[in-house]
N, C-alpha and C positions, 0 to 999 in steps of 0.2 A: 293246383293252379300253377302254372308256368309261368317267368318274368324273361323280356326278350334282354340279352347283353349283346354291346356292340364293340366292336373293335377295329380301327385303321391300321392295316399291315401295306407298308408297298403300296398307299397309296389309294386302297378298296378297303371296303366295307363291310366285316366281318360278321355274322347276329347269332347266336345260338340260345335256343331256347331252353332253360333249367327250370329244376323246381322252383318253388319261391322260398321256399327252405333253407335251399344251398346257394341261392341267389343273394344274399348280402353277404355270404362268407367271400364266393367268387368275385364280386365284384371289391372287396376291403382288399382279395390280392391282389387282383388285376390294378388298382391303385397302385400298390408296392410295384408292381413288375412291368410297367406300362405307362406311355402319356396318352390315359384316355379323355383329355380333352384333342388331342391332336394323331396327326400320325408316326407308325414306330415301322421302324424298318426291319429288317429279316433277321441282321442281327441282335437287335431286339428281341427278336422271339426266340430265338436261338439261344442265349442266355438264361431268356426263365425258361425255358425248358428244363437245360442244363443246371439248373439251380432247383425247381421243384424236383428232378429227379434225384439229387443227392440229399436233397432234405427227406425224401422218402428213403434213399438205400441207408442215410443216418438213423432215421425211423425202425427200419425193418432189421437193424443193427442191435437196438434198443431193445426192441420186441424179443430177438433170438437173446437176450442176455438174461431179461426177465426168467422168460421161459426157461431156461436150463437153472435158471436160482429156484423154482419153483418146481423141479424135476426132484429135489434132492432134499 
């Protein structure tokens, strides 16, 4: 089953349909990284962009350190 999320960028009305699964997780960040009662502007988004991507390459920093401890 799919749950619809919405989002104000610039003024429009954004909706992307997710699992229902990963739909309370997305919606707990979109809190953190967005005013989803109102509208967020570009640089808004541009930020968590910038910000989930370095929390993934810290992530995938992580993963490569594991993995090389676990080689040996």
């Amino acid at each position: 089953m799919s749950k619809k999320l919405g989002l104000n960028i610039g003024g429009r009305r954004f909706d992307v349909d997710v699992e229902e699964s990963f739909a309370i997780f997305l919606q707990e960040q979109m809190r953190k990284d967005f005013n989803v009662e109102g509208n967020n502007d570009l640089k808004t988004l541009l930020q968590a962009y910038v910000r989930k991507n370095h929390e993934l390459f810290l992530q995938e920093q992580r993963i490569e350190e594991i993995t090389k401890k676990l080689e040996f």
